[in-house]
C-alpha positions as CSV (number, residue, x, y, z in Angstrom):
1,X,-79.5,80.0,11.5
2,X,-77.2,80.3,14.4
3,X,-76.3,76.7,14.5
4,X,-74.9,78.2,10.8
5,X,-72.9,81.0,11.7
6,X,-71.4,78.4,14.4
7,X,-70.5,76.1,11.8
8,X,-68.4,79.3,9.3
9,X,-67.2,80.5,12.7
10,X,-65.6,77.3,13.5
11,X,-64.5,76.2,10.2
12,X,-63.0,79.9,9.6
13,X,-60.9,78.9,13.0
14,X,-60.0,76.0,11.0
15,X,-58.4,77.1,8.3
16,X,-56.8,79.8,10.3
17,X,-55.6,76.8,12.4
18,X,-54.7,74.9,9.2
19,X,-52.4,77.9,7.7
20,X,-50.7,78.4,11.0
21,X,-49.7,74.7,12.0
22,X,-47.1,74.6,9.6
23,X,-45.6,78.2,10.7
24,X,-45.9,76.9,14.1
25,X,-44.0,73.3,13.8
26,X,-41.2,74.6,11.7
27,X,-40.1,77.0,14.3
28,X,-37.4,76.0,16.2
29,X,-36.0,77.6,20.1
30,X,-32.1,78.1,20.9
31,X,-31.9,74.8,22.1
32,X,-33.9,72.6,19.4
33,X,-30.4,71.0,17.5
34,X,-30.3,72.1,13.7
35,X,-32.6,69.1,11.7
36,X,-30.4,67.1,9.9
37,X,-30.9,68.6,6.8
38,X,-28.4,71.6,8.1
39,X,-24.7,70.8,7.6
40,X,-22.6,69.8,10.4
41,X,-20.3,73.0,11.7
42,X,-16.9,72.8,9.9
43,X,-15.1,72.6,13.2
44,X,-15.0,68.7,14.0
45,X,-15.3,69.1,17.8
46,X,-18.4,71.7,17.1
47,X,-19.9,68.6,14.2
48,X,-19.1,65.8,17.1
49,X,-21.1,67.7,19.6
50,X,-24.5,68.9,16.9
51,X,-24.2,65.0,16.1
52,X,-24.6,63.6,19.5
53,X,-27.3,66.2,20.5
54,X,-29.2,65.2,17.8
55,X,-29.0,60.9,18.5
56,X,-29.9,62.5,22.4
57,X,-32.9,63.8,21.1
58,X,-33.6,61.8,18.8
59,X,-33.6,58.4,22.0
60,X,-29.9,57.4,20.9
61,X,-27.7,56.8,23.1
62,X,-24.1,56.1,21.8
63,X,-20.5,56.0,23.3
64,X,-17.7,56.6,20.9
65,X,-14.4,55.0,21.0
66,X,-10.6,54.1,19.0
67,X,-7.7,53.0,19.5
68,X,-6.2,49.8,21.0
69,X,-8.8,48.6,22.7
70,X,-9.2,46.0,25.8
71,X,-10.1,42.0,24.9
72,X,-13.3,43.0,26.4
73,X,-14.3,45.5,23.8
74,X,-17.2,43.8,22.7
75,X,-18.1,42.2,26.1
76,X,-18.5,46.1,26.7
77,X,-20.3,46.9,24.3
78,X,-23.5,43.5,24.8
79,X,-23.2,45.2,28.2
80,X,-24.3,48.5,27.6
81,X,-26.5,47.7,24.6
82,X,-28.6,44.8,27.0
83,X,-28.0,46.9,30.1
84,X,-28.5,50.2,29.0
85,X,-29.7,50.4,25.9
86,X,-26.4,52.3,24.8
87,X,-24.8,51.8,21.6
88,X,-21.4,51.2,21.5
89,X,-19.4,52.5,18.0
90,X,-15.8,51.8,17.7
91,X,-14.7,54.0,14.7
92,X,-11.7,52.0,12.9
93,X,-8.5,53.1,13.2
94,X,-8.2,53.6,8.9
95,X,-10.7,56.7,9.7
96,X,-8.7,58.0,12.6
97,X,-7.6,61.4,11.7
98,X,-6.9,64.4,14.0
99,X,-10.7,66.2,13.3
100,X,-11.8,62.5,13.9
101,X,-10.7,62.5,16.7
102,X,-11.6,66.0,17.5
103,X,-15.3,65.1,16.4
104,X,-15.2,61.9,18.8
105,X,-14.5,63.9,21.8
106,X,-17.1,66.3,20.7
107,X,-19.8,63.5,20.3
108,X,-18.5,61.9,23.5
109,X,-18.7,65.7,25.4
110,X,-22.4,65.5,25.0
111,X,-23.7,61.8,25.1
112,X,-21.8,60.5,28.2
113,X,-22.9,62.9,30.9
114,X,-26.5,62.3,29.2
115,X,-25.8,58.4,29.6
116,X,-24.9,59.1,33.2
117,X,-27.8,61.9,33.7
118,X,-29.9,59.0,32.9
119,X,-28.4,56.0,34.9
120,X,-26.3,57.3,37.0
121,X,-22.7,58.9,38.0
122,X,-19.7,55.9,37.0
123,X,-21.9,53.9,34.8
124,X,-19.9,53.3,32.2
125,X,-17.1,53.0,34.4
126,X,-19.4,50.1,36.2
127,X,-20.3,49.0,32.6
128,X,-16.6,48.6,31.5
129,X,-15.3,46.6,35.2
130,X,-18.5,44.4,34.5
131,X,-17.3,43.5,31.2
132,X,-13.3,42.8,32.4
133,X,-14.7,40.6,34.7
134,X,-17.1,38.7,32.8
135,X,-14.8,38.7,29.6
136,X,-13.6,35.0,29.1
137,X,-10.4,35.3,28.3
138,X,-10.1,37.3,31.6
139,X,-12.0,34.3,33.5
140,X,-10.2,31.5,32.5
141,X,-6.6,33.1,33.6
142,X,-7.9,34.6,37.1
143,X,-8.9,30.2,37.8
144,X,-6.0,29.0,36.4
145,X,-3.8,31.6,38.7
C-alpha cells in the first residue's frame, strides 16, 4: 500500500507541476524584450531598439542601412551573410522618413555592438574594406591604373 500512497503523492506533485508551468513560462524579467505580440513603443528610436533586441534574441543578426550607397553594397552584404552570418537590410529610400530613420539608428544602437560582441571590435569595418576590395568594378580600375 505504500508503493500506493507513492504513486497519489507523486501524481499530486504532478498536477501541481502541471498548473504551475504555465504561470512559470509566461513570466518574463526586466530584461526578457516584450514578445512580439506587444506593440512597438511609439517613439521610432525606442521601436528600432525593442526590434533589434528581439532578432538578438531571437539568433538574428541584422545591420541596417540607406541612403546612397557604395558599388559594393551587395558585395557587403554576401560578406557578412557567408562570413558572419549577418544579414544585411537596405531599407529603400521611398520608406525613408525622419522616424525611419530614427528607428534605423535605434535598431542599429543595439545589433552592431552585439555583432562586434560576438566577432570582434571593427568587424564590420573589416567586412565593408573586404568588400571594396573584392568588388569588381573596384578591381578592374585598380589593374588598369
Amino acid at each position: 500500500m505504500t508503493n500506493h500512497g507513492f504513486l497519489r503523492t507523486l501524481g499530486g506533485l504532478g498536477l501541481a507541476f502541471a498548473l504551475c508551468l504555465p504561470a512559470a513560462c509566461s513570466r518574463q524579467t526586466a530584461d526578457d524584450p516584450p514578445p512580439a505580440t506587444v506593440p512597438l513603443p511609439a517613439d521610432p528610436y525606442e521601436a528600432g531598439k525593442v526590434e533589434a533586441t528581439r532578432d538578438v534574441r531571437n539568433g538574428l543578426l541584422v545591420e541596417k542601412t540607406y541612403g546612397r550607397l557604395p558599388a559594393w553594397v551587395n558585395t557587403y552584404g554576401e560578406v557578412l551573410k557567408t562570413n558572419y552570418h549577418v544579414e544585411l537590410r537596405i531599407v529603400p529610400s521611398e520608406e525613408l522618413s525622419i522616424s525611419m530613420i530614427e528607428r534605423i539608428r535605434g535598431y542599429n544602437e543595439v545589433s552592431v555592438p552585439e555583432i562586434e560582441r560576438r566577432f570582434g571590435a571593427g568587424v564590420l569595418k573589416q567586412a565593408a574594406q573586404l568588400a571594396e576590395q573584392s568588388h569588381p568594378n573596384i578591381a578592374t580600375e585598380a589593374s588598369t591604373q
